[in-house]
N, C-alpha and C positions, 0 to 999 in steps of 0.2 A: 642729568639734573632735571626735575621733576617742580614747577612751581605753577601754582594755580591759577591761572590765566593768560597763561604765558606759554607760545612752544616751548616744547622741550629741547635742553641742548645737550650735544652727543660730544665727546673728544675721542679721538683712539689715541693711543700710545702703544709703541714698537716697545718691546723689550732693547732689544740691541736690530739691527743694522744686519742684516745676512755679510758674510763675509767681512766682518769686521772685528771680527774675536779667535785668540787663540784656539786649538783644537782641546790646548787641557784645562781651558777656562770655562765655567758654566755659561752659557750663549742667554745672560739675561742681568739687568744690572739691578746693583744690591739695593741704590738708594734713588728714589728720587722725588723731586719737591715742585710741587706743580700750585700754583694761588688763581682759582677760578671766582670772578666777582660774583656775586647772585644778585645782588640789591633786593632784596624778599626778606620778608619775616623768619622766624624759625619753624613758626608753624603751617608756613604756606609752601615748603621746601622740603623734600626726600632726594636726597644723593643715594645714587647705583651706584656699584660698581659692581663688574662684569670681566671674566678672563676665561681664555681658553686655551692656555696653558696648562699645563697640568701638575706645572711646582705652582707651590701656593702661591697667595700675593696677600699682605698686609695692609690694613691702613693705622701708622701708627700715634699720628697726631693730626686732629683738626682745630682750627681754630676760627672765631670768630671777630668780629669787629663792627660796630655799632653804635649808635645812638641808644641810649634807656631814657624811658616816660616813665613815671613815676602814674601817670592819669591823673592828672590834679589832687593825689594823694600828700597831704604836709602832714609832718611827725609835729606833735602839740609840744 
């Protein structure tokens, strides 16, 4: 996570756990749901993501949560 005046900050995440998965299970889990705060704009913020696995990986939904300014714009 990448914001404009700010360090950057880094998370890993393990697929699975060595030794924790069947031999006829794929060794990587299917789903998972991770909520990283930014407190930043939209426009001061670019998320990475990074794998070096070599099954794919997804990102299948983000969301956001905010305050909206109008800028002292009133509809007449």
């Amino acid at each position: 996570l990448s914001r404009v005046g700010k360090n950057d900050y880094t998370e890993v995440y393990e697929s699975t756990e060595l030794d924790e998965y069947d031999v006829s299970d794929a060794p990587y889990i299917e789903e998972f749901i991770k909520t990283i705060p930014v407190y930043e704009r939209n426009t001061n913020v670019d998320i990475t993501l990074k794998s070096q696995h070599p099954a794919p990986s997804t990102l299948r939904a983000v969301s956001w949560e905010g305050d909206f300014s109008p800028k002292y714009y009133k509809r007449v």
